[in-house]
N, C-alpha and C positions, 0 to 999 in steps of 0.2 A: 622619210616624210618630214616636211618641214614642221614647223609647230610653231604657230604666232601668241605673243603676249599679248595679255589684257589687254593693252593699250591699244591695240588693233579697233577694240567692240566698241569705243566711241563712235556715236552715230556722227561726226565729222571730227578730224584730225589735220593739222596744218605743216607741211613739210618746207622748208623756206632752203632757195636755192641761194646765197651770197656767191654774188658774183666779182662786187665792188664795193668798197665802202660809202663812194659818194655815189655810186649809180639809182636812177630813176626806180621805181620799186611799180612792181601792177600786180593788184589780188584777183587773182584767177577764180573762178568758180563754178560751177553748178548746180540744177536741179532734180534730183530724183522721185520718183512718185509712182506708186506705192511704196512707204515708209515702210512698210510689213508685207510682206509676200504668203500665201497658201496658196501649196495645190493640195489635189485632192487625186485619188487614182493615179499619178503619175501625167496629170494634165501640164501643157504648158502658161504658163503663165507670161506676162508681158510686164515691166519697167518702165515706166517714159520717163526718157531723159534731155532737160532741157539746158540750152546755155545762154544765161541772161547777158551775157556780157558783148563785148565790142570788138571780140576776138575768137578766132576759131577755136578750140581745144582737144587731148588728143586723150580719151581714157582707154584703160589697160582695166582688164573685167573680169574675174576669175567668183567660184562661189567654192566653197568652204566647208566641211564635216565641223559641227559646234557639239562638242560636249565641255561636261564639267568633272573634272578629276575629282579622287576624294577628299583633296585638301578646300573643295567650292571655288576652285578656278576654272575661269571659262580656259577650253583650249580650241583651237583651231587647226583642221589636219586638211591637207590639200586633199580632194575628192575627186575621184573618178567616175562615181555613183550618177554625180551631177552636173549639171551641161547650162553655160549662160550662151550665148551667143548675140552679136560679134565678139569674140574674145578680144578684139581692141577698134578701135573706129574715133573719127575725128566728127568732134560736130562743130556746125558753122556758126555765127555769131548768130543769137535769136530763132536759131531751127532747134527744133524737137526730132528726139530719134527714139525709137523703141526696140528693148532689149529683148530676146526672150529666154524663158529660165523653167529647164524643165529639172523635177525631182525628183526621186525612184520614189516609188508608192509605198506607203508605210499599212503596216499591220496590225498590231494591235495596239500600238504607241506611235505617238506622232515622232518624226524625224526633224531634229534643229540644224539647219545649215545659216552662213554668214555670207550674201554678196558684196564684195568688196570692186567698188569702183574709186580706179585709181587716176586720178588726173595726172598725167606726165610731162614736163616741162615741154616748152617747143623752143627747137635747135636754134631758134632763129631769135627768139628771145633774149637766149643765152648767149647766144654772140653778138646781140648788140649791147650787151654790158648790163643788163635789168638785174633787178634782185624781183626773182619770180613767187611768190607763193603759191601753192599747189596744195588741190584739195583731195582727201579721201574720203569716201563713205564706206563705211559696215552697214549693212541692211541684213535684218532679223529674216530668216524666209524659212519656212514651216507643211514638212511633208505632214496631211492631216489622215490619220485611217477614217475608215469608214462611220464608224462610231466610238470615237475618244473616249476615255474616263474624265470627268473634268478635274482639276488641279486638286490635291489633298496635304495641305500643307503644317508642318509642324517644323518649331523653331528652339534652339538649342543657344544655351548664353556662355559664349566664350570666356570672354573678360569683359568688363563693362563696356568697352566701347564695340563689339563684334558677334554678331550673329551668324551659325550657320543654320539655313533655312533651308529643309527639306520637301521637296516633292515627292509623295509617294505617287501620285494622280499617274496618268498616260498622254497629259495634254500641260502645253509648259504653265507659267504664273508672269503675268508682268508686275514686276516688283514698284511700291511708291511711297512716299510718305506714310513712313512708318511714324506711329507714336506710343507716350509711351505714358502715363497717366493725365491724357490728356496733349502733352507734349510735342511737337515733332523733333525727333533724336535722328531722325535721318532722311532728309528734305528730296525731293523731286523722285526722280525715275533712278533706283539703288540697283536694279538688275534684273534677271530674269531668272527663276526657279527652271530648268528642264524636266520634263519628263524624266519620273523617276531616278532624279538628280536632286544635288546639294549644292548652293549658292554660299559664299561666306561674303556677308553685308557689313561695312562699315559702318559704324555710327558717328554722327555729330556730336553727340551728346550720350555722358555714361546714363546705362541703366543698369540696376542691383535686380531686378525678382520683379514677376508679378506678370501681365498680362503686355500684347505691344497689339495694336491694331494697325493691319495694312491693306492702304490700297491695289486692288489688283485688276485686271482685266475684265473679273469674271465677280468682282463686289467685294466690298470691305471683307476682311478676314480678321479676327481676333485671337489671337492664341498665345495659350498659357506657354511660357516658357519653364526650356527645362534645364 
């Protein structure tokens, strides 16, 4: 089974084709919506995806088994459990197309998968000498059981600039602006807690002891570190 790096779980990543040094360049791109995906029961869910630009484009669409090892690394394992469809499809300049993404039904713990929509260069691009840029998406998408625990979260202090941050709960935690007497030590959206998983958070800024408040999905969190 394959296994993809961190670097993957950026909610957009930029792959750039050199073709030429002096050739003409065009940023390719697209629209996904919903940013966050749930089912429930093994229901299917739907995707729209749009192309704002002045050219057809051609994505490659696969979803993902998400856990986190015990070092608090996200890992990603290719899945059989789970089903996107069209696994690849061209959309036209300004037309919308919608994906669908079904998830095996979770049970007493929610299930974390990653769809990854991949934009692929087109032939025709490339052979007229462009330097193309090409977009991906990780999209969060979330088998939900029937009645979740909600997120129980406790936090461990590495070395001043690193947190690993525990989920005991059965439902994930979206990670944000953490602080730290007051402070923000680690700015925007820092990651996501799984289901009865470990996250390892970087900080901006050291912190020694004492209390970190974070924002999360589900309301500010404050905890004592240990």
């Amino acid at each position: 089974m394959r296994l993809f790096k961190r670097t993957l779980l950026m909610a957009t990543a930029s792959a750039a084709y050199l073709l030429a040094a002096s050739a003409p360049s065009f940023a390719a791109g697209f629209d996904a919506r919903p940013v966050t995906i749930e089912t429930h029961g093994g229901n299917i869910a739907s995707i729209t995806v749009t192309n704002p630009g002045d050219r057809k484009i051609y994505l490659q669409n696969s979803v993902h088994e998400w856990r986190q090892n015990p070092s608090g690394q996200d890992v990603l394992t290719e899945s059989a459990a789970a089903i996107v469809s069209p696994p690849g499809m061209w959309v036209q300049p300004g037309a919308t197309y919608n994906l669908r993404i079904q998830l095996p039904p979770a049970n007493d713990r929610e299930l974390a998968f990653r769809v990854i929509l991949q934009q692929l260069p087109d032939k025709s691009e490339i052979q007229s000498g462009r330097i193309v840029f090409a977009v991906t998406q990780s999209l969060p998408a979330f088998a939900e059981p029937a009645q979740p625990t909600p997120a129980t979260l406790r936090a461990r202090l590495l070395d001043p600039r690193h947190l690993m941050i525990t989920n005991e709960g059965g439902r994930r935690a979206r990670l944000a602006d953490i602080k730290a007497d007051g402070q923000i030590v680690g700015p925007g959206l820092v990651g996501y807690a799984l289901a009865h998983s470990s996250v390892l958070v970087a900080l901006r800024t050291p912190v020694r002891a004492g209390k970190v408040d974070i924002e999360t999905d589900q309301g500010r969190r404050t905890i004592e570190l240990r």
